[in-house]
C-alpha positions in Angstrom: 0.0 0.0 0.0 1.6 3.6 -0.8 0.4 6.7 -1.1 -2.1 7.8 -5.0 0.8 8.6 -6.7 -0.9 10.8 -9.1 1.2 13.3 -9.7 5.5 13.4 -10.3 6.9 14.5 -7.0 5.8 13.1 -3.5 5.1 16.6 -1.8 2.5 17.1 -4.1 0.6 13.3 -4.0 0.9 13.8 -0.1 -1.0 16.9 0.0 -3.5 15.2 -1.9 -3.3 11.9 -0.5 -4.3 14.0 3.1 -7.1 15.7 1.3 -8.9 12.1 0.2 -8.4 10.7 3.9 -9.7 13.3 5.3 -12.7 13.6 3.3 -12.1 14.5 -0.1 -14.1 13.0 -2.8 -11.9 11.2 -6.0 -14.5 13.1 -8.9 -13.6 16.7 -6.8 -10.1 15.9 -6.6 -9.8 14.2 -10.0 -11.2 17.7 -11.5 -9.4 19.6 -9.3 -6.1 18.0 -10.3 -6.3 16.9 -13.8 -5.5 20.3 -15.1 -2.0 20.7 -12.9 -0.2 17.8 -14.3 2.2 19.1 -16.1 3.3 22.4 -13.5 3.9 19.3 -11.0 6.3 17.9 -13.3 8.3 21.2 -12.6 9.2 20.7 -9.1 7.3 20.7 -5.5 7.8 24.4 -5.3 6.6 25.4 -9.0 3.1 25.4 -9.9 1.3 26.1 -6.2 -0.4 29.3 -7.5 -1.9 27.6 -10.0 -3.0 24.8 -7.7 -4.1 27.0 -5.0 -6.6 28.5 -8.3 -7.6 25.3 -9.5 -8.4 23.9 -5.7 -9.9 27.7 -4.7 -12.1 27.1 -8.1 -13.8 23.8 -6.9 -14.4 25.0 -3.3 -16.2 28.1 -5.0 -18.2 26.3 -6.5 -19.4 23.4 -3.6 -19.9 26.8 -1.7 -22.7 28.3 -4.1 -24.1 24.6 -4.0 -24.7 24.6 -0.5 -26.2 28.4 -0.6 -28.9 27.0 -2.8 -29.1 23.7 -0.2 -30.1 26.2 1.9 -32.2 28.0 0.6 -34.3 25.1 0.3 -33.9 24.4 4.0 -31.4 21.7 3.4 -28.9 22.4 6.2 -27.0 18.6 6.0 -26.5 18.8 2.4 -25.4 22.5 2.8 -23.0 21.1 5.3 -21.4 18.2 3.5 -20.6 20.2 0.7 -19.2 23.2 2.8 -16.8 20.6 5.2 -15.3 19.7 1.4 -15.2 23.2 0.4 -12.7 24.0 4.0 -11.0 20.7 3.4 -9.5 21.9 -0.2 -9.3 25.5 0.8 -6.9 24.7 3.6 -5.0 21.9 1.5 -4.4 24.8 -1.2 -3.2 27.1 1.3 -1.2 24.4 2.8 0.9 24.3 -0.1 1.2 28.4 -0.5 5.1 29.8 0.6 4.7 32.4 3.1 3.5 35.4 1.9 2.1 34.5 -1.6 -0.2 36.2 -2.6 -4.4 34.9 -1.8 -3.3 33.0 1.6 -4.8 34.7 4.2 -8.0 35.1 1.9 -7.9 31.4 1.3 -7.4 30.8 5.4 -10.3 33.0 6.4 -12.8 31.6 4.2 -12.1 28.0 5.1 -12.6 28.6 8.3 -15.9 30.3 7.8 -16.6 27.2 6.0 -16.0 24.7 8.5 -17.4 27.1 11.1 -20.8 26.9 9.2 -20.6 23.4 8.3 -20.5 22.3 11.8 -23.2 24.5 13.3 -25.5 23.1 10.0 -24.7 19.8 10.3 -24.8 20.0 14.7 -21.8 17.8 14.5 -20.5 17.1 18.2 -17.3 19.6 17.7 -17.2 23.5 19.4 -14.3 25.7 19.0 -12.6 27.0 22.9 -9.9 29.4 23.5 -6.7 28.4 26.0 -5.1 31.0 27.3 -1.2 30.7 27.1 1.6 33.5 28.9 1.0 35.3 25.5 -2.3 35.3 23.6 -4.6 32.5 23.3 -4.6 28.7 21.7 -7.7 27.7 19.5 -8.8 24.1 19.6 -11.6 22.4 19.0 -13.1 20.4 22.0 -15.2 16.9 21.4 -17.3 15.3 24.1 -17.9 11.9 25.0 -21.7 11.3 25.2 -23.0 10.3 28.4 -22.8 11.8 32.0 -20.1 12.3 34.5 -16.8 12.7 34.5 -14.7 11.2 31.1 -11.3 10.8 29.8 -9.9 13.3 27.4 -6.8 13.5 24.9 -5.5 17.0 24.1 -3.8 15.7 20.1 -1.6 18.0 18.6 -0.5 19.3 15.2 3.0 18.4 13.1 4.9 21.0 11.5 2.3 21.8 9.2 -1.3 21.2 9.8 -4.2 22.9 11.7 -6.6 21.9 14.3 -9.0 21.3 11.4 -7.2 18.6 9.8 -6.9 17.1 13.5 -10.9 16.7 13.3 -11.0 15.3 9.8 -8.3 12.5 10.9 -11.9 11.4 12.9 -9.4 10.2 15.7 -11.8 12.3 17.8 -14.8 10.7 16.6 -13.5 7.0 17.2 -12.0 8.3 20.7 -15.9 9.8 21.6 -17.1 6.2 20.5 -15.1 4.4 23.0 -15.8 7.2 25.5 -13.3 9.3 25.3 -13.7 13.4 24.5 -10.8 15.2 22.7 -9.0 18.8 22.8 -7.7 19.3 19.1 -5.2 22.4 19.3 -3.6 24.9 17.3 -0.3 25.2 19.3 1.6 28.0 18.7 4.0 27.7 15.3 0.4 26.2 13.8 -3.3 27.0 12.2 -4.6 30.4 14.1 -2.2 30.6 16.3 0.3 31.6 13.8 -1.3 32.7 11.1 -3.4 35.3 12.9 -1.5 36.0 16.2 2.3 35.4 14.9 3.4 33.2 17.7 6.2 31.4 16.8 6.7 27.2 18.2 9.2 26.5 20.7 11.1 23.5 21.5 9.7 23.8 25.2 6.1 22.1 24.6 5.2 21.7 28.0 4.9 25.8 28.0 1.6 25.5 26.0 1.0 21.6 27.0 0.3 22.6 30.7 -1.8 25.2 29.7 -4.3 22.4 28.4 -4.6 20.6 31.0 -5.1 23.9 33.0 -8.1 24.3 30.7 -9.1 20.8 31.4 -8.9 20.8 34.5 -11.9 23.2 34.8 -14.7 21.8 32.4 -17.1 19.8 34.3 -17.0 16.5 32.2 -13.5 15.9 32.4 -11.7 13.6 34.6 -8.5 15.6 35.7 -7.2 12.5 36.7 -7.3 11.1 33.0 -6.0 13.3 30.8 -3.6 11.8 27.4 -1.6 13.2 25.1 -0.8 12.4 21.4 0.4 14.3 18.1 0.7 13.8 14.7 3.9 14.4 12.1 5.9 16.4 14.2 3.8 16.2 17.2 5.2 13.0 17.5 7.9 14.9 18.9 5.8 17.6 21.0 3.4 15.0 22.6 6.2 12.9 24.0 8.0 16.0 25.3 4.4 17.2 27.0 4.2 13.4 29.0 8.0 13.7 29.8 7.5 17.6 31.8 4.4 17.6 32.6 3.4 15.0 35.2 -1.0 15.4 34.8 -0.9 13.6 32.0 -2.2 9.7 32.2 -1.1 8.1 28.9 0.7 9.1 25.8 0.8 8.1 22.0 2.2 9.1 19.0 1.3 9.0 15.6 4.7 8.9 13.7 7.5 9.4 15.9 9.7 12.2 15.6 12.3 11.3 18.0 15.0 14.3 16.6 13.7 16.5 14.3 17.0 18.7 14.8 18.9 15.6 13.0 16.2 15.4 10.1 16.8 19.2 9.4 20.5 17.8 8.7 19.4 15.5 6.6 17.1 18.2 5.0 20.2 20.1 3.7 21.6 17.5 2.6 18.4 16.6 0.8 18.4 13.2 2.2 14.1 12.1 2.6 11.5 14.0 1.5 9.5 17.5 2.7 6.2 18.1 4.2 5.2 20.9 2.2 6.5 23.1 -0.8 8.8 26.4 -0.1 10.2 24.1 2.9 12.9 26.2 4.4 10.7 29.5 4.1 7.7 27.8 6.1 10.0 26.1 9.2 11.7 29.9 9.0 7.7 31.4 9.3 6.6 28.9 12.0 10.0 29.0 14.2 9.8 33.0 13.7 13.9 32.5 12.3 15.1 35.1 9.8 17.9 32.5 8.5 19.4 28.8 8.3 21.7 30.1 11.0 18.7 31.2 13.3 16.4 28.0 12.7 19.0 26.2 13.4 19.7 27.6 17.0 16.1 27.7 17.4 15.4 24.2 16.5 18.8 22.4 18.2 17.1 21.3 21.3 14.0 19.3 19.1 15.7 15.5 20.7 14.5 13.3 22.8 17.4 11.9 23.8 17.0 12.2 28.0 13.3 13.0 27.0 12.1 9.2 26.9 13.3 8.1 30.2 11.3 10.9 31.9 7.9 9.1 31.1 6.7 7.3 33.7 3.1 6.7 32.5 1.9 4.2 29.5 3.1 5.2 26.2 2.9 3.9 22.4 4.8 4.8 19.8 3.5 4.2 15.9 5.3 4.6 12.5 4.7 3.9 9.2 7.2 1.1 8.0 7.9 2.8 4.6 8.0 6.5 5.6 9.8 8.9 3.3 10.2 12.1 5.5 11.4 10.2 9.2 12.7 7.5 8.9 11.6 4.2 10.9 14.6 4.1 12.8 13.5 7.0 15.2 10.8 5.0 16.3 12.6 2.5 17.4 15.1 5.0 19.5 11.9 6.5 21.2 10.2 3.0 22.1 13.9 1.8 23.7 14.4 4.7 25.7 10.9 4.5 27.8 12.3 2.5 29.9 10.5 3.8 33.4 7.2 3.6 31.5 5.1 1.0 32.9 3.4 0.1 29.5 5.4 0.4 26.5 3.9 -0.5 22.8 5.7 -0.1 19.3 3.6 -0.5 16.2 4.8 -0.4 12.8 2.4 -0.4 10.4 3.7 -2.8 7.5 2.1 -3.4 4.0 0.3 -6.4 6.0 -2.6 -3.8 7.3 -1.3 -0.4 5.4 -0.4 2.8 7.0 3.4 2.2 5.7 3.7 5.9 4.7 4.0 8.8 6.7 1.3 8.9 9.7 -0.9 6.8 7.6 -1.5 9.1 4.3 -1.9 6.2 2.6 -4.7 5.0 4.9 -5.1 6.8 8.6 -7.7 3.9 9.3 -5.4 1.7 11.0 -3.4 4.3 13.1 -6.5 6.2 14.1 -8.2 2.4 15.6 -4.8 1.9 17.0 -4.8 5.0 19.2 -8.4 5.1 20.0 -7.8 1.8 21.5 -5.0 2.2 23.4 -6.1 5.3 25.2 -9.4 3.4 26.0 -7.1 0.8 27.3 -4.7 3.1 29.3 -7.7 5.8 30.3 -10.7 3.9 30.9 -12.8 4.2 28.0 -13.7 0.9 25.9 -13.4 -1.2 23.1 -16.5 -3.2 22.6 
């Protein structure tokens, strides 16, 4: 199993491989892509203003569709068709270098569009606001049905995504199934918190990690006493830093680890593995707030977890595709052997047996999503069955 290779370069089919798992439908995509064949043959970096026209064009029109839904009263068809509408918005925008030209447009409408397709649809998501040292942290909080007091796991973004893609992964939807509610957040270097209030990451996750469980701590249907942690992409670095520092958390996961990220950026240079996202260098500069190599670097030196690990003392899994082309399978390894004071340790590669080989499952997030859900039901309290 490997990602749709539809177009020439792998920074391109992943984008779109993210947009079908998280929603995307093949004609939509098939009509948005078609046309930008031959600028991908040109490079990752060439060609993204024309996809971000083609992908804006599409969205445009499942926007008008849903106004006449509406119109008639049909607020759930209105919906589906404006959740599509943010999904490609933000994948376009994704693939935009800081600062060219329609981004923030493109951001601000998607976010109307997902706002409005949850309210019309009544879909068991509402937005909150965290308060940090500086500013605030957007996520978007998911509730276990039922009464009393539940489990919850604040889930993080990677280098690159938003709180939005978080909610289309569904890991909060199969976490509320086994009784589990979940805090999707826009740390700072991600989604809002950078794009409209500038704030840069930091290596230091617990900073804004604590803050969540602060937050937590003070909604009525949440179990302070059983509170997990888990990230995608690059947040398979952050989560595991947030269990190691900050001692309220129960249980921790990871979906693709990201044991040290300052080694990959080595790699990077040297153009070993492939990128995230087009424009590569100007985005990490953008989300680390650097104004050169020299100054990401510095900023970035301390993303290890070497002497990280052995702080956990709580159950944690660690998950990797077994064919990832951006981190390589190795670092999952060198996170699971260094928990050794966790009580319950788990490695899962995902191998072509099952799929999920490529990087956190864009080549089907099925298997890590049940794999997560599970364990936190196991390690928290919810269930399986």
């Amino acid at each position: 199993m490997a990602l749709f290779e539809y177009f020439p370069n792998y920074v391109w089919n992943l984008s779109l491989s993210i947009a079908i798992e998280s929603g995307g439908q093949i004609g939509d995509i098939i009509d948005m892509c078609a046309p930008l064949r031959e600028k991908a043959a040109k490079g990752e970096d060439a060609g993204t203003k024309e996809f971000l026209a083609e992908w804006m064009k599409k969205a445009e029109t499942l926007i008008s569709l849903a106004d006449e839904d509406r119109q008639k009263g049909r607020d759930f068809s209105a919906a589906t068709k404006l959740q599509r509408a943010a999904l490609y918005l933000m994948t376009a925008e994704r693939m935009q270098g800081h600062g060219h030209p329609g981004r923030e447009k493109t951001y601000a409408l998607a976010r109307g569009c997902f706002e409005d397709a949850t309210r019309l649809a009544r879909e068991n998501v509402r937005r909150v606001e965290i308060p940090l040292e500086k500013g605030m942290m957007p996520a978007l909080y998911t509730e276990a049905p039922g009464e009393g007091r539940k489990p919850v796991v604040v889930y993080c973004n990677g280098l690159d995504s938003c709180k939005e893609l978080l909610y289309w992964s569904r890991l909060g939807q199969a976490l509320a199934r086994r009784g589990i509610s979940t805090l999707c957040v826009d740390q700072p270097g991600t989604g809002e918190t950078l794009r409209l209030q500038g704030l840069p990451a930091t290596p230091y996750i617990e900073r804004w990690a604590s803050k969540a469980v602060d937050w937590l701590e003070q909604q009525p249907g949440v179990d302070p006493k059983r509170i997990g942690m888990t990230g995608i992409s690059l947040g398979g670095h952050f989560a595991p830093r947030a269990v190691a520092f900050e001692p309220r958390f129960a249980s921790g996961a990871v979906w693709g680890a990201n044991h040290n990220w300052a080694e990959v950026q080595q790699k990077r240079i040297r153009r070993e593995g492939e990128n995230p996202v087009p424009h590569y260098w100007a985005h990490v500069y953008w989300v680390f707030g650097a104004s050169s190599m020299e100054d990401f670097l510095e900023k970035s030196k301390d993303m290890h977890l070497n002497g990280v690990m052995e702080r956990i003392r709580v159950p944690f899994l660690v998950t990797h595709g077994a064919k990832d082309r951006q981190i390589s399978v190795d670092y999952a390894h060198q996170s699971y052997d260094q928990l050794v004071n966790s009580p319950k340790r788990e490695l899962k590669i995902f191998t072509e047996r099952e799929g999920g080989v490529e990087h956190v499952g864009a080549d089907n997030m099925s298997y890590g999503r049940d794999c997560i859900a599970d364990w936190f039901a196991e390690t928290l309290g919810g269930h399986t069955a």
